[in-house]
GUFI-196505 format. One record per atom (N, C-alpha, C): atom name; residue number from 0; z, x, y. Coordinates in nm, 3 decimals. Example, Ala and Ser with C-alpha at 12.3 -4.5 7.8 and 13.67 -1.06 7.14 Angstrom:
2
KOLNU   atom   seq         Z         X         Y
KOLNU      N     0     0.780     1.319    -0.569
KOLNU     CA     0     0.780     1.230    -0.450
KOLNU      C     0     0.780     1.320    -0.330
KOLNU      N     1     0.708     1.285    -0.225
KOLNU     CA     1     0.714     1.367    -0.106
KOLNU      C     1     0.787     1.290     0.003
This chain:
97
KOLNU   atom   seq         Z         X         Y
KOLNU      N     0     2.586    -3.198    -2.113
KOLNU     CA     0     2.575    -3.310    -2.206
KOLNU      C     0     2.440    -3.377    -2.187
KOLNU      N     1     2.389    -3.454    -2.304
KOLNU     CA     1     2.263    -3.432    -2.300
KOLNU      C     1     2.238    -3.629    -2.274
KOLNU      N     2     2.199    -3.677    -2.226
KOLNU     CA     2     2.153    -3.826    -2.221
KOLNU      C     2     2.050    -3.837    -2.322
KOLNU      N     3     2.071    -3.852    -2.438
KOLNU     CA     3     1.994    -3.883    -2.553
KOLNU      C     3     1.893    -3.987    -2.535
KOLNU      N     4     1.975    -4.132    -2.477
KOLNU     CA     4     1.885    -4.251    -2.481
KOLNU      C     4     1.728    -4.249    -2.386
KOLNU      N     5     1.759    -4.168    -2.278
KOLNU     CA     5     1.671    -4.154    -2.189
KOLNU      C     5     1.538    -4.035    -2.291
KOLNU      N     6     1.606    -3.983    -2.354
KOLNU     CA     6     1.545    -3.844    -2.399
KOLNU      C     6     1.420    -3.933    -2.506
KOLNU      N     7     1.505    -4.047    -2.601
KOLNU     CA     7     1.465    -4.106    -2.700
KOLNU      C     7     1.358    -4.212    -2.675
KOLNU      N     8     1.372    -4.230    -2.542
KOLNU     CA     8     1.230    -4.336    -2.487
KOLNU      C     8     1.117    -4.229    -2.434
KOLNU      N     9     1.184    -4.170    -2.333
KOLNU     CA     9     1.006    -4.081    -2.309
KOLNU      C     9     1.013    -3.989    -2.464
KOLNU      N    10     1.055    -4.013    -2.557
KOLNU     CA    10     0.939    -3.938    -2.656
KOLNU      C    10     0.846    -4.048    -2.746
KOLNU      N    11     0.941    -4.145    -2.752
KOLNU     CA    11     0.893    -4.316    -2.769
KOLNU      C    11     0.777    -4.313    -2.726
KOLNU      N    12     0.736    -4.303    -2.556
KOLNU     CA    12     0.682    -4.318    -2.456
KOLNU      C    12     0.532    -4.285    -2.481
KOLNU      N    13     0.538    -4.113    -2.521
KOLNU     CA    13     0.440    -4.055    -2.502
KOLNU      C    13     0.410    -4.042    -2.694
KOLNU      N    14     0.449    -4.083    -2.773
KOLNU     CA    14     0.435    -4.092    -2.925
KOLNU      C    14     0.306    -4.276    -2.915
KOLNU      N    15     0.377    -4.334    -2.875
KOLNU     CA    15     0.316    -4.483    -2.836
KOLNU      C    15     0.175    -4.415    -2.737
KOLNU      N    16     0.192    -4.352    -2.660
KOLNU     CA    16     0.088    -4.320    -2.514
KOLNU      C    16    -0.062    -4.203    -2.581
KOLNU      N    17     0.028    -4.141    -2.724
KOLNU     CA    17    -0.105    -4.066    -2.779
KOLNU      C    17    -0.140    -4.124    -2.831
KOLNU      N    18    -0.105    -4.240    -2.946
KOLNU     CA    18    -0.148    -4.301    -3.051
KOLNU      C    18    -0.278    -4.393    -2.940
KOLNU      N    19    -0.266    -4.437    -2.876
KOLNU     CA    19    -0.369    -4.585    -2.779
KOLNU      C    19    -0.486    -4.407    -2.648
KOLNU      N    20    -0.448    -4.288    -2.674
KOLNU     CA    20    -0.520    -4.228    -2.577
KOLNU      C    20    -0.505    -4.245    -2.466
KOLNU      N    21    -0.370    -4.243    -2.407
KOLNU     CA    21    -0.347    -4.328    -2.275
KOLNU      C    21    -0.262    -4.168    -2.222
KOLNU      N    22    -0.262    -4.088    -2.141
KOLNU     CA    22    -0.215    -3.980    -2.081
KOLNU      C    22    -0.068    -4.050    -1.989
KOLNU      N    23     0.043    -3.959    -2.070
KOLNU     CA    23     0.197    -3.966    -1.980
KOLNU      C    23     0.171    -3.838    -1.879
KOLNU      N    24     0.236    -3.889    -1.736
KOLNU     CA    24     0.205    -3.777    -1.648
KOLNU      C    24     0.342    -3.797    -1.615
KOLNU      N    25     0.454    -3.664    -1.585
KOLNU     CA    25     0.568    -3.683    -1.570
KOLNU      C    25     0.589    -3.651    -1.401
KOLNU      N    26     0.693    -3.714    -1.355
KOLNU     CA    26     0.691    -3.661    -1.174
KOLNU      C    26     0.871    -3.651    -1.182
KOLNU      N    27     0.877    -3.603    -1.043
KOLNU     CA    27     0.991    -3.513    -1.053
KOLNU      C    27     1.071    -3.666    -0.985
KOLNU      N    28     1.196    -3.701    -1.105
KOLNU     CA    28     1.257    -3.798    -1.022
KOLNU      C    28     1.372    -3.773    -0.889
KOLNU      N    29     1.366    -3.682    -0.867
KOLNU     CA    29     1.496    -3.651    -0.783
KOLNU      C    29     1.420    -3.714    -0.614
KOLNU      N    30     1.507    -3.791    -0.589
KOLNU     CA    30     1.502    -3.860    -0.440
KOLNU      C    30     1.389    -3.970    -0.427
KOLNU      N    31     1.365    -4.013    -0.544
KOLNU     CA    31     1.288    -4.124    -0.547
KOLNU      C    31     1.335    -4.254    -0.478
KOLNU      N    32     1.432    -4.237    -0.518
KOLNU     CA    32     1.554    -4.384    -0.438
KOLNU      C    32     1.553    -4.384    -0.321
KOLNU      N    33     1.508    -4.223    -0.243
KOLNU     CA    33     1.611    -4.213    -0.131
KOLNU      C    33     1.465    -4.216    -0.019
KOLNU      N    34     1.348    -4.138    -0.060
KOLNU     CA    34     1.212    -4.112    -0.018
KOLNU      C    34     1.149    -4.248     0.041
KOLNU      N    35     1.093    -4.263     0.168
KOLNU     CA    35     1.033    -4.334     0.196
KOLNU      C    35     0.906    -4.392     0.160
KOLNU      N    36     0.863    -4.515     0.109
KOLNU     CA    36     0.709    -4.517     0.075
KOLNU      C    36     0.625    -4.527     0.176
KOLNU      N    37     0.628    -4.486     0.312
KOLNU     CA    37     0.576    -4.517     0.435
KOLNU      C    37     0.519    -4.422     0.468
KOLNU      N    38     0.674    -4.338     0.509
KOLNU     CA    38     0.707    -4.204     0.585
KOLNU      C    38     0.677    -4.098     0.524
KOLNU      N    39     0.726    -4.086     0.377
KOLNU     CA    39     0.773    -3.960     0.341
KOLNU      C    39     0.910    -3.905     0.359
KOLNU      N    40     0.966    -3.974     0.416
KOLNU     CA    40     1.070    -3.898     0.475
KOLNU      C    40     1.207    -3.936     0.389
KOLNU      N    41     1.334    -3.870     0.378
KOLNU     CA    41     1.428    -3.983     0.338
KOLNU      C    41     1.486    -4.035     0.438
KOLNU      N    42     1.499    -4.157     0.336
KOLNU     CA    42     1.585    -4.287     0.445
KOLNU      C    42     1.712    -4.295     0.366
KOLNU      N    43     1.792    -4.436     0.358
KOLNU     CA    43     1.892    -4.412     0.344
KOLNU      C    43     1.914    -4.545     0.200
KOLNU      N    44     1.969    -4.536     0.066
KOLNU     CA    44     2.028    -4.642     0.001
KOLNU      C    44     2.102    -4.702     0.027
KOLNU      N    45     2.089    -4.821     0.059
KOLNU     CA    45     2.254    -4.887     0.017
KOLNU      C    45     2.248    -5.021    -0.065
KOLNU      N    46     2.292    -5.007    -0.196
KOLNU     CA    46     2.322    -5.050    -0.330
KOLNU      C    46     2.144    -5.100    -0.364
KOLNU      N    47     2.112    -5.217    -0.342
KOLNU     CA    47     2.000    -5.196    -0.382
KOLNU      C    47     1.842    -5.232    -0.259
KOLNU      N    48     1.923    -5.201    -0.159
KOLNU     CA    48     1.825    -5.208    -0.048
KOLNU      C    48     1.765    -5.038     0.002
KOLNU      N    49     1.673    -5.034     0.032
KOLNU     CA    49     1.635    -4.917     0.105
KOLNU      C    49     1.612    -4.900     0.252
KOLNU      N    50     1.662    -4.813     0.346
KOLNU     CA    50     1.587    -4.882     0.472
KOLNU      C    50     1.550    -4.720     0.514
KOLNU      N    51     1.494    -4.693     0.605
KOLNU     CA    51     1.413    -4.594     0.672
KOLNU      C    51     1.421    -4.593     0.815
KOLNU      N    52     1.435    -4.475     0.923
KOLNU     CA    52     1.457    -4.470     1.027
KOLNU      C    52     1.279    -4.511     1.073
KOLNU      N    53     1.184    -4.512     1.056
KOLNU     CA    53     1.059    -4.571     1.033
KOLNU      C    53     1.033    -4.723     1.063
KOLNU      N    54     1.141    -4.789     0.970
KOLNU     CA    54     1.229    -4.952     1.016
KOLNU      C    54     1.103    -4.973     0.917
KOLNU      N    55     1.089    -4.881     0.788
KOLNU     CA    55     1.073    -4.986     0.654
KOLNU      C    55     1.160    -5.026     0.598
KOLNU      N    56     1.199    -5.165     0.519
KOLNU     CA    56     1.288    -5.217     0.500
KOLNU      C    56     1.254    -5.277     0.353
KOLNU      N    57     1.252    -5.226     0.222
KOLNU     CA    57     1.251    -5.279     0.115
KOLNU      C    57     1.323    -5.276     0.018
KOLNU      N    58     1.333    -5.344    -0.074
KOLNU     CA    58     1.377    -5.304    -0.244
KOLNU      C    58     1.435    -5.184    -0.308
KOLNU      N    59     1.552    -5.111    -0.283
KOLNU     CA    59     1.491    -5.010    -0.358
KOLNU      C    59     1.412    -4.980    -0.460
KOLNU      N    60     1.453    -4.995    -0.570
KOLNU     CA    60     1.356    -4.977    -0.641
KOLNU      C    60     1.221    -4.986    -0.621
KOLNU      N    61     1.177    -5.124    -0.576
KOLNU     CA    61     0.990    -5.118    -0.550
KOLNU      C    61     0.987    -5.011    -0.444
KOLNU      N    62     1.060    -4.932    -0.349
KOLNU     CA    62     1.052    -4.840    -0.323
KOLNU      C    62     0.979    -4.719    -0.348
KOLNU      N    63     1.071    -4.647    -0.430
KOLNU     CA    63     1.110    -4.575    -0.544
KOLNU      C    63     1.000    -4.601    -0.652
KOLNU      N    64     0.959    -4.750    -0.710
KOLNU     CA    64     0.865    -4.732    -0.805
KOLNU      C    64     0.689    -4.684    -0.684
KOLNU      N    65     0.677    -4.699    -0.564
KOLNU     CA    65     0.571    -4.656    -0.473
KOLNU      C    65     0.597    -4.505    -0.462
KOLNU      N    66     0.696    -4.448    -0.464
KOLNU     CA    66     0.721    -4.288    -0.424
KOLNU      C    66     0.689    -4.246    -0.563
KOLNU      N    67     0.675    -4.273    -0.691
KOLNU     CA    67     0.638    -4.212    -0.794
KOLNU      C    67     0.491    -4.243    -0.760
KOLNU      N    68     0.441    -4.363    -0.768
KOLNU     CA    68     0.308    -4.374    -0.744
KOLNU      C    68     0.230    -4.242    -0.631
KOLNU      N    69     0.276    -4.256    -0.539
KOLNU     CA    69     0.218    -4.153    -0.446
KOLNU      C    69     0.243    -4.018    -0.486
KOLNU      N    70     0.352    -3.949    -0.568
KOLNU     CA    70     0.361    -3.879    -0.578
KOLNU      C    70     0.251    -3.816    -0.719
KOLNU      N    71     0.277    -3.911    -0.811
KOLNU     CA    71     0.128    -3.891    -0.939
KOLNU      C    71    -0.017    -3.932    -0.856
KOLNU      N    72    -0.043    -3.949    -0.753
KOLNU     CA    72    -0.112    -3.910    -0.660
KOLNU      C    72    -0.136    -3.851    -0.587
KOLNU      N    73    -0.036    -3.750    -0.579
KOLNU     CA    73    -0.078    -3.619    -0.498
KOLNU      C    73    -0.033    -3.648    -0.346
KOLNU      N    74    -0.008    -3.791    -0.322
KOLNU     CA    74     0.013    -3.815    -0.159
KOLNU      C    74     0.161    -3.723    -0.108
KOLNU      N    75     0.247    -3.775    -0.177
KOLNU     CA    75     0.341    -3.734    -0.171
KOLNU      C    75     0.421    -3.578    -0.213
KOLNU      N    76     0.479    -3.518    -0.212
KOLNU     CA    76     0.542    -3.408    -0.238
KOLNU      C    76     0.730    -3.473    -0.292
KOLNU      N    77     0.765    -3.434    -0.372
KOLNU     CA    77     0.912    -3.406    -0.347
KOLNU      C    77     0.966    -3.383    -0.273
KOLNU      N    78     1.076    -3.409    -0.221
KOLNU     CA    78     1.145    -3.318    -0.082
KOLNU      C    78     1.187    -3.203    -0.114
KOLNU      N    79     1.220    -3.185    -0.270
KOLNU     CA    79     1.292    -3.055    -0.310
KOLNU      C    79     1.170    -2.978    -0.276
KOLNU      N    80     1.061    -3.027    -0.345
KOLNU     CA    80     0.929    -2.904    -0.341
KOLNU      C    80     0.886    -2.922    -0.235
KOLNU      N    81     0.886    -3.018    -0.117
KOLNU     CA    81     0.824    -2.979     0.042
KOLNU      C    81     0.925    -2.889     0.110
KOLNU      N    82     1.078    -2.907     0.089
KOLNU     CA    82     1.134    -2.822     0.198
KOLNU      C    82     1.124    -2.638     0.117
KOLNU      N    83     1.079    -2.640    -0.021
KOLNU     CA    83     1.132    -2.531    -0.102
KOLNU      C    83     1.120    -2.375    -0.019
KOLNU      N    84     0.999    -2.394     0.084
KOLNU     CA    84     0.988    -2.323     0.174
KOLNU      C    84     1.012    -2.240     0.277
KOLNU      N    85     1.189    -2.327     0.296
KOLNU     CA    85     1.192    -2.297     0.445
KOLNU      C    85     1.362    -2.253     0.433
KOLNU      N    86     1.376    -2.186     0.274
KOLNU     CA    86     1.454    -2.039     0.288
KOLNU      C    86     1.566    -2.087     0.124
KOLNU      N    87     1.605    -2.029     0.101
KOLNU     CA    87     1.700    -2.077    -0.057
KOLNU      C    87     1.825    -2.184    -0.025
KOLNU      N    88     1.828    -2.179     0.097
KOLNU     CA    88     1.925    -2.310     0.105
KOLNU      C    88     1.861    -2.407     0.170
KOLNU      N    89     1.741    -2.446     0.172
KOLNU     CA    89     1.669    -2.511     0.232
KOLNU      C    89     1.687    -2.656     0.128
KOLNU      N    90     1.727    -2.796     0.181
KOLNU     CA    90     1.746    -2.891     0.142
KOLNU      C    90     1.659    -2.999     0.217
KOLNU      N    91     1.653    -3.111     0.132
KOLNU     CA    91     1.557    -3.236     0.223
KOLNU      C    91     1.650    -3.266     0.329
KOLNU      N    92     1.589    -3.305     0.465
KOLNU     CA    92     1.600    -3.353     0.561
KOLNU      C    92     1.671    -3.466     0.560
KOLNU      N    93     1.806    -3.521     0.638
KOLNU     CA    93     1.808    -3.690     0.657
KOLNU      C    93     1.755    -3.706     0.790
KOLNU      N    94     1.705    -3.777     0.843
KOLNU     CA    94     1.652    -3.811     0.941
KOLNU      C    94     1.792    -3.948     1.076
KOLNU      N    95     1.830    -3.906     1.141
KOLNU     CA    95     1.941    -4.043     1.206
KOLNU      C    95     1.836    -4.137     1.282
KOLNU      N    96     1.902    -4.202     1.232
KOLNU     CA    96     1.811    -4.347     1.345
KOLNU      C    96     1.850    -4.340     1.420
């Protein structure tokens, strides 16, 4: 099933983003919530706090909106695409405090 509304803004998005010459760069959202903006590493959600075995302690979201940043920067990797390496069942890391 298809989430239309989400579908209907990024075309919004990038229809609005050609008209002004302004470049949409898309990043992979999976574990944005969960990804540290510090570490790299994942840490852990809970409802709308983030915390990190690291003992960063923020927002999720302003989190999450820094792990896209780094990541359309090249700092960062995905966890899906950093661990993709290390065999077909290879999954991101949790780290225990």
């Amino acid at each position: 099933m298809h989430n239309w509304s989400f579908y209907q803004l990024r075309k919004f998005i990038e229809y609005k983003a050609k008209l002004r010459g302004v470049p949409v760069v898309k990043i992979d959202p999976r574990y944005t919530s969960q990804q540290c903006s510090r570490c790299g590493l994942l840490g852990e959600r809970i409802k709308k706090i983030f915390k990190c075995h690291c003992g960063h302690v923020e927002n999720a979201d302003v989190n999450a909106s820094f792990v896209i940043s780094l990541r359309h920067q090249g700092i960062f990797q995905s966890p899906v695409d950093r661990d993709a390496g290390e065999g077909p069942l290879a999954s991101p890391k949790r780290i225990e405090a």
